[in-house]
C-alpha positions as CSV (number, residue, x, y, z in Angstrom):
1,X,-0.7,-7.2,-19.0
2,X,-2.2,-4.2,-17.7
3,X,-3.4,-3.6,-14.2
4,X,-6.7,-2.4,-13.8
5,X,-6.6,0.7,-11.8
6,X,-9.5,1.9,-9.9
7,X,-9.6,5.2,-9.2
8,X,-12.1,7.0,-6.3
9,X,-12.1,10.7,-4.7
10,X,-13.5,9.3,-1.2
11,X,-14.2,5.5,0.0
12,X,-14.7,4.3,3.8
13,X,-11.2,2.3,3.3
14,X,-9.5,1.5,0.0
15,X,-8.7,-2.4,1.5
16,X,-12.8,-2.7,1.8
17,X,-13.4,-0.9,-1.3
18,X,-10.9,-4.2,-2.6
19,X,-12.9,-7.0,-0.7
20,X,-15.9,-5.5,-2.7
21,X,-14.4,-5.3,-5.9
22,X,-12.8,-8.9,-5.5
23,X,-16.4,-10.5,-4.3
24,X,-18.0,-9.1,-7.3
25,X,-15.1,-9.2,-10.3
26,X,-13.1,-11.5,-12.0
27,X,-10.0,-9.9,-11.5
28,X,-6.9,-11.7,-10.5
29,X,-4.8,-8.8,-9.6
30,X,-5.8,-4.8,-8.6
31,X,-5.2,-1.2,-7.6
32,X,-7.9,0.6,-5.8
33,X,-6.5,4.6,-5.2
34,X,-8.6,6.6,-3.5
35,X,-7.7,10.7,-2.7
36,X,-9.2,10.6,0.9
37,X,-10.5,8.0,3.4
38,X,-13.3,8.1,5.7
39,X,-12.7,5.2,7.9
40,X,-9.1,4.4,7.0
41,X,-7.7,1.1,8.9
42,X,-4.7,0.2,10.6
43,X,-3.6,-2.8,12.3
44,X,-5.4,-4.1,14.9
45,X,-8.4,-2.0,14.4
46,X,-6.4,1.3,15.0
47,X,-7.6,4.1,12.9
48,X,-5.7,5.5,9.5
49,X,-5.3,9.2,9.3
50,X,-5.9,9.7,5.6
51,X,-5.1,13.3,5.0
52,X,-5.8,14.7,1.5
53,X,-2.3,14.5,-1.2
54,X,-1.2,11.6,1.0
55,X,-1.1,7.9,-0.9
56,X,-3.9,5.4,-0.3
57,X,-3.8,2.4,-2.1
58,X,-5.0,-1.2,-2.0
59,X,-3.5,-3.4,-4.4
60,X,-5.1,-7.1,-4.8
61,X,-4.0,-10.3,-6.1
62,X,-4.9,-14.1,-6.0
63,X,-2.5,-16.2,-4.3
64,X,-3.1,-19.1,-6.4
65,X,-0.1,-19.9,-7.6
66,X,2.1,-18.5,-4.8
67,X,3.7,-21.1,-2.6
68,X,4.6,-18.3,0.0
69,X,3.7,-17.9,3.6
70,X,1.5,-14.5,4.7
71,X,4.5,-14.0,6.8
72,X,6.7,-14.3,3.7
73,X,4.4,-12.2,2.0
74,X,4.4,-9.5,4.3
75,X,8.3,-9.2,4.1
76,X,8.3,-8.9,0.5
77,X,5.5,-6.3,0.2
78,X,7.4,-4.1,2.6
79,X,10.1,-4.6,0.8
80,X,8.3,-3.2,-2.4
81,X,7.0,-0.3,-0.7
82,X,10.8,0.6,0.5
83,X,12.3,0.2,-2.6
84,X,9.0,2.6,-3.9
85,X,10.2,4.9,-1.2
86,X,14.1,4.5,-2.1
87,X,13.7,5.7,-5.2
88,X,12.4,9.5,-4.1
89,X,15.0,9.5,-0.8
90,X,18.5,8.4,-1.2
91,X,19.2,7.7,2.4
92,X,18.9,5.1,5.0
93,X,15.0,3.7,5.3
94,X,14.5,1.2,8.0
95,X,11.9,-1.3,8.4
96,X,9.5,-1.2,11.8
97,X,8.3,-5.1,11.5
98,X,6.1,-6.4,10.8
99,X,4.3,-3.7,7.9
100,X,5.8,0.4,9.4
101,X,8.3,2.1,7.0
102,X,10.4,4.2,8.9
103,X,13.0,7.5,8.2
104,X,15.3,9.0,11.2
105,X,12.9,7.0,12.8
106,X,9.6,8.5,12.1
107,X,6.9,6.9,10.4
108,X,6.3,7.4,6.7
109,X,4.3,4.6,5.5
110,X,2.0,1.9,7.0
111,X,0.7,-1.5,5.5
112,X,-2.2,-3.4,6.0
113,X,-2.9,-6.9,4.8
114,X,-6.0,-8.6,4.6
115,X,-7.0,-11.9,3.3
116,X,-10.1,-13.1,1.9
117,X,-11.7,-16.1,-0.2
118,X,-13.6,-16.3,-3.9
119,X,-14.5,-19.6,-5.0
120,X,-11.6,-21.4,-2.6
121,X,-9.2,-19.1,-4.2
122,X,-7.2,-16.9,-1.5
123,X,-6.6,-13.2,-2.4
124,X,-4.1,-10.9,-0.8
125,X,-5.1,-7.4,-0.2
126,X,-2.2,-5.1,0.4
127,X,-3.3,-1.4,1.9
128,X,-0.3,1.2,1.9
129,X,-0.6,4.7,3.3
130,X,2.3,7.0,2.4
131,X,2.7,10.4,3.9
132,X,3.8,12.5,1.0
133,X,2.6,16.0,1.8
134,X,1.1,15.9,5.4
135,X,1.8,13.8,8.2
136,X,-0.8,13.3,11.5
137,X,0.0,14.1,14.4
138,X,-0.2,11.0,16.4
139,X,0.9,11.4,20.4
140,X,4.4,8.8,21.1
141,X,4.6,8.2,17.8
142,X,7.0,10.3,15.4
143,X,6.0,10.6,11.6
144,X,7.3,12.2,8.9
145,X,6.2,13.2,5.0
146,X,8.2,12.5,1.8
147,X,8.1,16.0,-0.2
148,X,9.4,17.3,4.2
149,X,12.5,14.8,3.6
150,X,13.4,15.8,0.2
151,X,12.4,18.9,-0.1
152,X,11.0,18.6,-3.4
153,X,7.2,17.7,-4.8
154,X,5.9,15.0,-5.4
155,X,2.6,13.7,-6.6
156,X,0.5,10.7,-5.6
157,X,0.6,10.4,-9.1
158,X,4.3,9.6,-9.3
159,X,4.1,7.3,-6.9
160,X,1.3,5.2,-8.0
161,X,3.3,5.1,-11.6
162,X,6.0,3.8,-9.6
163,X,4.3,1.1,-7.3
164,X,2.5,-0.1,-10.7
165,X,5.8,-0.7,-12.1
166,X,7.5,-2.2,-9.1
167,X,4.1,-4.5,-8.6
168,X,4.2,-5.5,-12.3
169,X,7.5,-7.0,-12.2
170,X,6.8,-8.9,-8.6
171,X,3.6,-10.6,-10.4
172,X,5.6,-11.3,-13.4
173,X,8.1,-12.8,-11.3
174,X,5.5,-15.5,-9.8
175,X,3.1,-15.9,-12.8
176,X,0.2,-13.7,-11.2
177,X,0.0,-11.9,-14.6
């Protein structure tokens, strides 16, 4: 099965664009990409830098017939995202838990998880921000980009190829799709 990508240049957040989407589809599983964000969120209402060439992505899916805690959840989307990441840098990627990717011990990526309800049916929204070309300047708080660390290019293209795959095979895995 396919995953229905949808595709924006701007939206306020790419995890609202999803709640909107999911309140007025019938779609059990998603992929909202956007280029930029206006009002990009992080966890507990911080603010997401969304600079332009950077990844923003939502991906939704029902939870209907997962028998997994958000907690549980949460580990394994990281997980996804760092094996995402693995396959562009070759060396050590650490985990900040709950949701921060980290390299030498600078920020790359973030994750956001939201959940919300159709019909008594619980969906899973799953917002990722990767730096890949720029990374904010945020006071205390190292980050880094991917194209910095490797010193190559790559495209938010490449990356969203990649996450599709690496999604794909999770939902196979529990019957999602």
């Amino acid at each position: 099965m396919i995953i229905q990508n949808f595709k924006y240049k701007s939206v306020n957040s790419t995890n609202s664009t999803a709640i909107n989407i999911i309140k007025k589809k019938n779609l059990k599983v998603g992929f909202i990409i956007s280029e930029t964000q206006k009002k990009g969120r992080g966890q507990r209402g911080k603010k997401w830098i969304s600079n332009k060439g950077n990844l923003f992505v939502s991906i939704f899916y029902s939870l209907e017939k997962i028998n997994l805690s958000l907690k549980q959840l949460t580990k394994i989307n990281v997980e996804l995202v760092k094996k995402l990441l693995s396959r562009y840098y070759k060396k050590k990627i650490q985990i900040k838990i709950p949701n921060d990717i980290l390299i030498n011990k600078k920020k790359i990526c973030g994750i956001l998880q939201e959940t919300i309800y159709k019909k008594n049916i619980k969906y899973l929204i799953v917002g990722i921000g990767v730096n890949i070309v720029k990374n904010p300047n945020i006071s205390n708080y190292p980050t880094t980009n991917l194209n910095e660390l490797i010193k190559k290019k790559i495209t938010t293209r490449q990356l969203i190829r990649d996450l599709n795959y690496i999604y794909k095979i999770f939902f196979k895995s529990y019957r999602i799709i």
